[in-house]
C-alpha positions as CSV (number, residue, x, y, z in Angstrom):
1,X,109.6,79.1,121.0
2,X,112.0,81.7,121.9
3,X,113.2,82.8,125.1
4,X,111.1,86.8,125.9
5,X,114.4,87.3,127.3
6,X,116.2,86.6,124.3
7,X,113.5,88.4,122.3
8,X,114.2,91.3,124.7
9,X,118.4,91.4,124.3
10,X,117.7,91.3,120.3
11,X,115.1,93.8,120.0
12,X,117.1,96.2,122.5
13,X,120.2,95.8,120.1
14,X,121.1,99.2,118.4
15,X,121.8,97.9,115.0
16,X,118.9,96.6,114.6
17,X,116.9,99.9,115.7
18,X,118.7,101.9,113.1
19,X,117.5,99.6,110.7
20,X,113.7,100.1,112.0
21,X,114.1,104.1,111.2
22,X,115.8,103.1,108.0
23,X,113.1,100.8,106.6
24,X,110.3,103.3,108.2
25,X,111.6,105.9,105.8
26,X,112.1,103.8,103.0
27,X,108.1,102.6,103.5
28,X,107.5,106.1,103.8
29,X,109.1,106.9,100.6
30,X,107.0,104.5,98.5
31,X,104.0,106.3,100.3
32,X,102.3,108.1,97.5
33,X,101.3,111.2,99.9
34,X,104.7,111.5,101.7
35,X,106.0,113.6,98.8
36,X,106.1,112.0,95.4
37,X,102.6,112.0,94.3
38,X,102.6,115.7,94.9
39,X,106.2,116.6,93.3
40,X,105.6,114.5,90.4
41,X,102.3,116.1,90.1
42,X,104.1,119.4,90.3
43,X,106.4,118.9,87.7
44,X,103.8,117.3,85.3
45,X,101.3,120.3,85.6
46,X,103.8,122.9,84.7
47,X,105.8,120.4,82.3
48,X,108.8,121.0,83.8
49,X,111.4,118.9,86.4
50,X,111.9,122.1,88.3
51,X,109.7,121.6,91.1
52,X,110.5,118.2,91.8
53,X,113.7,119.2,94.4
54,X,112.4,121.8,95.7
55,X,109.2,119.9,96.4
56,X,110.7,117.1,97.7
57,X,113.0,118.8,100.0
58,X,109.9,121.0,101.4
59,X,108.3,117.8,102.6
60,X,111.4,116.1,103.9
61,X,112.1,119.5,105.9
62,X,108.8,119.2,107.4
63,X,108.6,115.6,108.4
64,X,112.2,116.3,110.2
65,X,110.7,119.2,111.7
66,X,107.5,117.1,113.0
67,X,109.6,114.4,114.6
68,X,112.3,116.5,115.8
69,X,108.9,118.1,117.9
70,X,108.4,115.0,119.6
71,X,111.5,113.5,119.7
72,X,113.5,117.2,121.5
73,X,110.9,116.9,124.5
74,X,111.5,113.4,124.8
75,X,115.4,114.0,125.2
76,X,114.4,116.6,127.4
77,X,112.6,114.7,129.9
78,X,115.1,111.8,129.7
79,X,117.9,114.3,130.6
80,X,116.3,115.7,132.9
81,X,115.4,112.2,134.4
82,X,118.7,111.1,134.5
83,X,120.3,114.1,136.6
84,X,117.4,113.5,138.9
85,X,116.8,110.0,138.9
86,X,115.1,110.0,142.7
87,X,112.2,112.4,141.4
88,X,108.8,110.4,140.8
89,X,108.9,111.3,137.2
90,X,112.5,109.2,136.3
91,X,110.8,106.3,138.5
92,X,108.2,106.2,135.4
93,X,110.7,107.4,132.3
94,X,113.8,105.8,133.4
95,X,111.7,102.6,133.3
96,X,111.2,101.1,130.1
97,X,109.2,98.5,131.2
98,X,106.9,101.0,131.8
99,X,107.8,103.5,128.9
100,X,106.7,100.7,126.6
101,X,103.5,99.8,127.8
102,X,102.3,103.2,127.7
103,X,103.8,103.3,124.4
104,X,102.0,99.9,123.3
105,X,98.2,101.5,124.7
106,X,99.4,104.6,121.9
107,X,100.5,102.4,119.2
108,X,97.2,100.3,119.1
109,X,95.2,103.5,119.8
110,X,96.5,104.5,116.6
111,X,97.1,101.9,114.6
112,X,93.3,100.2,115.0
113,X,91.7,103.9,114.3
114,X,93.5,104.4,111.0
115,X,92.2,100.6,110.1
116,X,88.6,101.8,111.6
117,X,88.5,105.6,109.2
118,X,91.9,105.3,106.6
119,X,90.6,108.7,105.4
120,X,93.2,111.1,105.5
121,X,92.4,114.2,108.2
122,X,90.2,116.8,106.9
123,X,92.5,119.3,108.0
124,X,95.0,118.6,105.4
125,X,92.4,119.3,102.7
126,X,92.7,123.3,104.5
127,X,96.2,124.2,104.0
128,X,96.8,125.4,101.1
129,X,99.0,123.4,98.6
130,X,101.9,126.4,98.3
131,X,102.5,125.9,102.2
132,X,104.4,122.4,101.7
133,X,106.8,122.3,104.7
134,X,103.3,123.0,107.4
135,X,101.6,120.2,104.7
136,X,104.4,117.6,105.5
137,X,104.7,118.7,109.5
138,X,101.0,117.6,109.5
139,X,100.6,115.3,107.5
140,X,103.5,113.6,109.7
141,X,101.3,113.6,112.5
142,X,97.7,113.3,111.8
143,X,98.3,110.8,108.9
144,X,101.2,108.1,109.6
145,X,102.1,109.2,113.1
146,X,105.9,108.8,112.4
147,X,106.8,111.2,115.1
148,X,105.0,108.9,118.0
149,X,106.3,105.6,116.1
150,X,109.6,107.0,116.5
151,X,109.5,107.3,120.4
152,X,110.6,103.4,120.7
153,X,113.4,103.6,118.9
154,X,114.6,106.5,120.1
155,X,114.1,105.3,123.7
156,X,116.0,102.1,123.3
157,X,119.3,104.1,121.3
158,X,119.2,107.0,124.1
159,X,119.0,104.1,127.0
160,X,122.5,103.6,127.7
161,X,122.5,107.4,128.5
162,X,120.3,107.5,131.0
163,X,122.8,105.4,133.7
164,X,123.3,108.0,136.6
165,X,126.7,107.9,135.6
166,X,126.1,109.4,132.1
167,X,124.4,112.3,134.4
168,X,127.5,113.0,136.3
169,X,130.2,113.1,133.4
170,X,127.6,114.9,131.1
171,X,127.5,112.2,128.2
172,X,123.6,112.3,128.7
173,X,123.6,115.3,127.1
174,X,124.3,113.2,123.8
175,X,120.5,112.3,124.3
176,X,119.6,115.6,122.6
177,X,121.9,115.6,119.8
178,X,120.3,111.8,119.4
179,X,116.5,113.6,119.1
180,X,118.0,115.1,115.4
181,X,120.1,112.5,114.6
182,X,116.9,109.8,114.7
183,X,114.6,112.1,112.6
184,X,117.4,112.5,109.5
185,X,118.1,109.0,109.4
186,X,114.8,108.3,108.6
187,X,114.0,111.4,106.3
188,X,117.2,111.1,104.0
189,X,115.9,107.6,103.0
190,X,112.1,109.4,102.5
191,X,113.3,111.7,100.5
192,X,115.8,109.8,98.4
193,X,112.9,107.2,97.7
194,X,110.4,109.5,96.9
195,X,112.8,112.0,94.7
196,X,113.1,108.9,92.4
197,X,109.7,107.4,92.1
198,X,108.6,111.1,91.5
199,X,111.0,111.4,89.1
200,X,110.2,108.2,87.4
201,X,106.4,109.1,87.3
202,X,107.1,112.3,85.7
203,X,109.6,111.1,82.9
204,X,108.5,107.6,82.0
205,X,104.8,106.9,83.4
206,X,103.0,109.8,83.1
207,X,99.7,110.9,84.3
208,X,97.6,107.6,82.2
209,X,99.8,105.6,85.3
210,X,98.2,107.4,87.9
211,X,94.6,107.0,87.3
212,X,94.9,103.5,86.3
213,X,97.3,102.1,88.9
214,X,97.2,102.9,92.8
215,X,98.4,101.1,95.6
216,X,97.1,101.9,99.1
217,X,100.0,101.9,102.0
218,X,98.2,102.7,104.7
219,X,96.9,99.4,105.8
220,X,100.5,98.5,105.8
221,X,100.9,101.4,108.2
222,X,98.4,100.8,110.1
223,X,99.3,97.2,111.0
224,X,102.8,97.9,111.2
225,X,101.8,100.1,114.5
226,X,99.6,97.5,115.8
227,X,102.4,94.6,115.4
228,X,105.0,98.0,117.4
229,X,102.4,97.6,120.1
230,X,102.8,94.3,120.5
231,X,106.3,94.1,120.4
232,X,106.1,96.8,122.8
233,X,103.9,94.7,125.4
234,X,105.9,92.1,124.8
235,X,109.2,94.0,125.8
236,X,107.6,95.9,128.4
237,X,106.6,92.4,130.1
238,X,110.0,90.8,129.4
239,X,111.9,94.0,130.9
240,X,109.7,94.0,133.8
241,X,111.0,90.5,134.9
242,X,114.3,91.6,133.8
243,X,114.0,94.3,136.2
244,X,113.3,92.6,139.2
């Protein structure tokens, strides 16, 4: 059995971290509604591969936009933390003990209702299908949740800024430029994943491919933010020893 501490150290480690965002966007590439079904659509319906770029780098541009939403504040209220760690809110943000077992309660919130309705948000079904970039800054958040699955990542990379130290020489500060850096990491794999499955669909499958095979990721979503929260508890727990 491993040692939670030792759990703790490996899952804190920033390697591995950027390898979560990398693999979330890849998953999220593969995701028929994240931007391939609908470019490769595109391009089939007016017989041309003009639409499949543009289309793809619509929905990229507003998944960034929808995690850089979350993530921005976040930085925000870190930074701020930071150059006032006495204040009763860095007692609670500073903390990630804390930070991450409210973030576990969100994860399991989430993840166990997408399991309990997988339907996607009737809101989506109202924006009309010209209006890509709002489609993909929604989608983001009412169908996979990337933004708020982001938020543990992104608070283990930006921990080692949030020493009092970093406050007084001003390298906390980096925090914010680490709230856009997160989101593109993840979206350049997206999009390059979905560019060539939509791609692919439009020149060698066709339309026949579509209606006779489909494969449902959002179980897989769904479970992955249920085994976050976990992790999360777990690490919250650990760190809380750690802490004290």
């Amino acid at each position: 059995m491993l040692d939670g501490k030792f759990l703790f150290l490996v899952l804190m480690d920033p390697m591995l971290n950027w390898s979560m965002i990398v693999a979330m966007g890849l998953y999220q590439g593969v995701n028929p509604p994240m931007g391939w079904l609908l470019a490769s659509g595109r391009c089939l319906q007016q017989r041309s591969g003009r639409p499949l770029l543009g289309t793809i780098a619509a929905l990229a541009w507003g998944h960034y936009l929808a995690m850089v939403a979350v993530l921005v504040p976040a930085a925000l209220l870190l930074l701020w933390s930071t150059l006032h760690p006495h204040s009763l809110v860095a007692s609670f943000v500073l903390r990630l003990d804390r930070a991450f077992v409210a973030l576990a309660v969100v994860y399991a919130a989430f993840g166990a209702y997408k399991i309990i309705r997988p339907r996607h948000p009737i809101m989506l079904a109202r924006i009309h299908p010209d209006r890509k970039i709002w489609w993909s800054f929604v989608m983001a958040f009412l169908h996979c949740g990337s933004p708020v699955m982001m938020l543990a990542p992104f608070f283990v990379l930006a921990a080692p800024y949030t020493t009092p130290m970093c406050g007084i020489n001003g390298t906390a500060y980096a925090m914010l430029a680490l709230a856009l850096v997160v989101p593109a990491v993840m979206v350049v794999p997206l999009a390059s994943v979905a560019l060539g499955i939509a791609w692919f669909v439009w020149r060698r499958l066709g339309l026949r491919a579509l209606t006779r095979v489909w494969l449902n990721f959002d179980l897989g979503w769904a479970v992955s933010y249920l085994v976050m929260a976990w992790m999360a508890v777990g690490m919250g727990r650990v760190g809380m020893g750690i802490g004290h």
